[in-house]
C-alpha positions as CSV (number, residue, x, y, z in Angstrom):
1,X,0.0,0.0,0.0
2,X,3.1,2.0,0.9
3,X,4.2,1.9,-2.5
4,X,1.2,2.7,-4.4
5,X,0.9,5.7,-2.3
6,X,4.6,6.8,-2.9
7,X,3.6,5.9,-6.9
8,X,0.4,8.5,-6.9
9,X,2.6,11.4,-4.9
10,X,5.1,11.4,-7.2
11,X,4.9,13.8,-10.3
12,X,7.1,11.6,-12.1
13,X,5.3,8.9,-12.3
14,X,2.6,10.5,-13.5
15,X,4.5,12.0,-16.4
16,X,5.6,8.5,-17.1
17,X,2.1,7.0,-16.7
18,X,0.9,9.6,-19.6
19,X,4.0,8.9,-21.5
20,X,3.3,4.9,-21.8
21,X,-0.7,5.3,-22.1
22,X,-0.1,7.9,-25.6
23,X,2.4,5.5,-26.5
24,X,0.6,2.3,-25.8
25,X,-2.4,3.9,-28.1
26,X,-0.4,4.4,-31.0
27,X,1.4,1.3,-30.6
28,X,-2.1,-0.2,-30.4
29,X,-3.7,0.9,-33.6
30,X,-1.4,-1.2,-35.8
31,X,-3.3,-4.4,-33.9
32,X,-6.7,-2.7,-34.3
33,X,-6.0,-2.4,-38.1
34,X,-5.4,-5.8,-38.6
35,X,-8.4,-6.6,-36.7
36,X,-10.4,-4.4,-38.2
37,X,-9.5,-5.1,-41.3
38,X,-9.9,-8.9,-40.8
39,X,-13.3,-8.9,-38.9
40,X,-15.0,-6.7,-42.1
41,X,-14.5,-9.9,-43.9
42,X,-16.9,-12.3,-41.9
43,X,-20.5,-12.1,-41.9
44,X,-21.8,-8.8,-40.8
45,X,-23.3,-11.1,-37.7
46,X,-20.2,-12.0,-36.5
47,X,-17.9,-8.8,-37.0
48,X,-18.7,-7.1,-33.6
49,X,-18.5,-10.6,-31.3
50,X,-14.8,-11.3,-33.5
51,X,-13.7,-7.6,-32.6
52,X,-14.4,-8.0,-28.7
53,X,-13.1,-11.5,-28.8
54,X,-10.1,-9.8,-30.3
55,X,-9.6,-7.2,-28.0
56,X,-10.1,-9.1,-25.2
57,X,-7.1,-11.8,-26.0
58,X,-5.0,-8.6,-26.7
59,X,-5.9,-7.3,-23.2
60,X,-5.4,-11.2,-21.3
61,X,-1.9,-11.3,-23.7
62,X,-0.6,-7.8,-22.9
63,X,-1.5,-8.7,-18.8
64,X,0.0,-12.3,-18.8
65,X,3.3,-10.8,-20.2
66,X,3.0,-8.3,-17.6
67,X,2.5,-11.2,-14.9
68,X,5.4,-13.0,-16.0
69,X,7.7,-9.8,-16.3
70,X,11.3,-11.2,-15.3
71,X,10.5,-13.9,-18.1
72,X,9.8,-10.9,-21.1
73,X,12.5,-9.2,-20.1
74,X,14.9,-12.5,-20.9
75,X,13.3,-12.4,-24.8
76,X,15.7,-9.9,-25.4
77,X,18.7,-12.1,-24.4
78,X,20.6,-14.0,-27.3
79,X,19.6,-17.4,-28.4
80,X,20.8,-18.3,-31.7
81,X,23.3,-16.8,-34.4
82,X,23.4,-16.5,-37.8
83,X,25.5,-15.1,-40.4
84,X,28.0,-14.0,-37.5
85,X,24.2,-11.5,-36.5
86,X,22.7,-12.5,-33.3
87,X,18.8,-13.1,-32.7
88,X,16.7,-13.1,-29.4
89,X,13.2,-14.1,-29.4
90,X,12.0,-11.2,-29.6
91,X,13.7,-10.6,-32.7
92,X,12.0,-14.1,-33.7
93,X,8.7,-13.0,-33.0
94,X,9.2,-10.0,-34.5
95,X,9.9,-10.9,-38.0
96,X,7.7,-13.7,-38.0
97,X,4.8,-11.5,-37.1
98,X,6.4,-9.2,-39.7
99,X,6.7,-11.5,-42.6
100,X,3.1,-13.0,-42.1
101,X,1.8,-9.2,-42.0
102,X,3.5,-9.0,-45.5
103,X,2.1,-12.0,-46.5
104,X,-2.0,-11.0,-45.4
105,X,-1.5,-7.5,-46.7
106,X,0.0,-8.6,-50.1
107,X,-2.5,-10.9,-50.7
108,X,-5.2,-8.5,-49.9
109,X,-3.9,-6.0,-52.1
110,X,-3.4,-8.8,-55.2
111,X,-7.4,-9.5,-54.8
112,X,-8.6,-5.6,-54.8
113,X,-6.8,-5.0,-57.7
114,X,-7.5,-8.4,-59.3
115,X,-11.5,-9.1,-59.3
116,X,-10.6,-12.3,-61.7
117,X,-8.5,-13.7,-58.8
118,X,-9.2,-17.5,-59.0
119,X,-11.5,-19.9,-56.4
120,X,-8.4,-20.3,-54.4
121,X,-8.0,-16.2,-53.2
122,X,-11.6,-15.9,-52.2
123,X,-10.4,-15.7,-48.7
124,X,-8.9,-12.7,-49.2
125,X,-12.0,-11.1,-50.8
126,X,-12.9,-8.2,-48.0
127,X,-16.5,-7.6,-50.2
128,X,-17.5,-11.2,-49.4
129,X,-17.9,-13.0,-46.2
130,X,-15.8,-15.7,-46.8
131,X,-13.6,-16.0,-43.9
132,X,-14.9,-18.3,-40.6
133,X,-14.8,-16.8,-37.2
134,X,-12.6,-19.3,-36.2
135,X,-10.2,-18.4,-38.6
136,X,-10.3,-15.4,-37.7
137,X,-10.1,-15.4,-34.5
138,X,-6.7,-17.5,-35.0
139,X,-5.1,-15.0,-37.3
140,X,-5.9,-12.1,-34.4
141,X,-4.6,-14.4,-31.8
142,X,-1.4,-14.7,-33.8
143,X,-0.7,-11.2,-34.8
144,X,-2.4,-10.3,-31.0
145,X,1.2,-12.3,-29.8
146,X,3.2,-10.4,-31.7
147,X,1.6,-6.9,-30.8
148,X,1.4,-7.7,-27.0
149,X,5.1,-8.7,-27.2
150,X,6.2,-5.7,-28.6
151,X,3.8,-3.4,-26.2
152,X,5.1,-5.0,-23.1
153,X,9.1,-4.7,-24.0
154,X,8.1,-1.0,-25.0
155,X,6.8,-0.4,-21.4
156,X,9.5,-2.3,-19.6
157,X,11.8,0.1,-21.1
158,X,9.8,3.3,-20.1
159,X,9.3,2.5,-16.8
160,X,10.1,0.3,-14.0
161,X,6.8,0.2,-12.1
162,X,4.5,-2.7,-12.6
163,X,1.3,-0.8,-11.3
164,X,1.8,2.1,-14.2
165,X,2.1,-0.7,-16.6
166,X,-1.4,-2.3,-15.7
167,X,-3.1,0.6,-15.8
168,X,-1.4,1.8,-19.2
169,X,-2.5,-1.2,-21.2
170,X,-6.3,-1.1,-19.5
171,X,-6.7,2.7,-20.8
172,X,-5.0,1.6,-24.4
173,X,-7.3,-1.7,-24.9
174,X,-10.1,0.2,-23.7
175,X,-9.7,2.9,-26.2
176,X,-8.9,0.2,-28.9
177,X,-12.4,-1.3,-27.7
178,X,-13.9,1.6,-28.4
179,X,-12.4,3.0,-31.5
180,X,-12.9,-0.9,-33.2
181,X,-16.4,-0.9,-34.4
182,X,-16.5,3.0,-35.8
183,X,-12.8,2.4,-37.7
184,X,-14.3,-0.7,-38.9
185,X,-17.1,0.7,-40.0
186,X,-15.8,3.5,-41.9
187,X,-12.9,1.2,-43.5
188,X,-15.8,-1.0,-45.0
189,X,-17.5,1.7,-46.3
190,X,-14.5,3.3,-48.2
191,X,-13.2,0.9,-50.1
192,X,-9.9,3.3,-51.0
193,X,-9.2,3.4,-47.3
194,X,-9.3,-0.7,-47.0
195,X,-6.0,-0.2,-49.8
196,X,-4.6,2.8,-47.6
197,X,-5.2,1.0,-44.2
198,X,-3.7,-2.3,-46.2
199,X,-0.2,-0.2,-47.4
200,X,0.1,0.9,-43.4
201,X,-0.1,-2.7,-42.8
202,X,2.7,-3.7,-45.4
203,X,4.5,-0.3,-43.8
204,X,4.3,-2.3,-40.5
205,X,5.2,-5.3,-41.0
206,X,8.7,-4.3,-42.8
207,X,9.3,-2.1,-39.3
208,X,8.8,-5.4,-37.5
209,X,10.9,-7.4,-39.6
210,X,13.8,-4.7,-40.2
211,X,13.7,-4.6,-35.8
212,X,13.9,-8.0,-35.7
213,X,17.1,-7.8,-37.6
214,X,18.6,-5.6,-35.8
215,X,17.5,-2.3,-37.7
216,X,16.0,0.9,-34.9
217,X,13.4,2.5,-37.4
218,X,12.1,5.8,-35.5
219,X,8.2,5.1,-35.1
220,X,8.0,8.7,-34.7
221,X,8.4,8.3,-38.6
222,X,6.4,5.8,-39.1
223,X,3.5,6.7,-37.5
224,X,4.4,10.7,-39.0
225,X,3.8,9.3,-42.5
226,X,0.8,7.1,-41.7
227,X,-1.0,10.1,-40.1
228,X,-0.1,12.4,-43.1
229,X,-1.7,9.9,-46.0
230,X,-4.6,9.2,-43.4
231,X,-5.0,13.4,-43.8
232,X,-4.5,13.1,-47.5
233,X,-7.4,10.3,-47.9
234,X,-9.3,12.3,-45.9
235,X,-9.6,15.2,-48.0
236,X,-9.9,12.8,-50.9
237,X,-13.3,11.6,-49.1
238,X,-14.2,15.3,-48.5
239,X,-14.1,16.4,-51.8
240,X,-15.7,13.1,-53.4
241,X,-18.6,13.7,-50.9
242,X,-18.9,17.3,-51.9
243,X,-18.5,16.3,-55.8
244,X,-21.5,13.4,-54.9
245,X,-23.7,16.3,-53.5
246,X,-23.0,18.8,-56.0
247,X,-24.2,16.3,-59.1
248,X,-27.2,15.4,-57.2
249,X,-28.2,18.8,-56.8
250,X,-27.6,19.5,-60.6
């Protein structure tokens, strides 16, 4: 009790508790793309429960890793070599989460610009419900891993209090949990966002993979260049709106 009380007297940690929550967010709408993004292709039934389902696995992920601290902070230790470059599992998980996100978002992109794609990329159709919750749900938990991985190391390295930690990731999943359905809803019902929201997701997963090499890419930059074609699309949707208006008028 002691401590917690020394924790809330203490300007500093409040300044790191903002710190890792605005951080935290950001970090988290890379998960909530993929989720969103994923969950507009089952039936319209099913997207909301898939979307809670997964948030809520991000949530129990990113608190597990938090339970089990001293064992997250050992991913960052050495385990194998290659090529005379050394990798820990975090740089494991990294760049397999990296290359599968390369993978999805590719194969998106191929079947928006290809409407002849053949029987076997229906999957990747995002106008048809064609994938099963399960599946789904599976792909989330898998990306979800990767995500939670790289939230928690982010937080050990901000901050050496557990308690600012817990509450950091509550306030981020429960803004993810309430910016899911609206960002979902707006990506299905612009389809030149799903191809915008499908290049960040290529953006992201060649950040993971160049990290998980070895490679510091700024997210400052990252997340800079994301928010300035999000601002660009968004006048693109403003003026097409305005264009819409003006020939129904006429």
């Amino acid at each position: 009790m002691d401590y917690l009380t020394g924790l809330l007297s203490d300007p500093t940690a409040w300044v790191a508790l903002a710190t890792l929550i605005a951080m935290e967010v950001i970090l988290g709408i890379d998960n909530l793309l993929f989720i969103s993004i994923l969950t507009n292709k089952l039936p319209p039934e099913h997207r909301q429960r898939a979307r809670r389902i997964g948030i809520g696995l991000a949530l129990i992920m990113r608190l597990a890793l938090l339970s089990m601290i001293f064992v997250i902070v050992q991913l960052t230790q050495p385990v194998l070599t290659l090529f005379g470059h050394t990798f820990s599992w975090r740089d494991i998980i990294l760049i397999a989460g990296g290359l599968f996100l390369l993978w999805k978002a590719t194969k998106e992109i191929h079947h928006n610009i290809d409407p002849k794609a053949g029987p076997e990329d229906q999957v990747f159709d995002t106008s048809k419900a064609t994938l099963g919750v399960s599946a789904a749900i599976g792909q989330i938990i898998a990306l979800d891993i990767v995500f939670s991985v790289d939230s928690i190391l982010t937080a050990v390295g901000m901050t050496d209090h557990v308690p600012i930690m817990v509450v950091a990731v509550l306030v981020a999943v429960f803004v993810m949990l309430v910016a899911s359905d609206p960002l979902a809803d707006f990506i299905s019902k612009h389809p030149t966002v799903v191809m915008l929201a499908l290049g960040f997701l290529l953006m992201i997963g060649m950040t993971l993979v160049a990290e998980g090499f070895g490679a510091h890419v700024p997210k400052g930059y990252i997340y800079a260049a994301m928010a300035f074609s999000a601002a660009i699309e968004a006048l693109n949707i403003i003026a097409r709106g305005m264009r819409e208006r003006a020939a129904k008028r006429n």
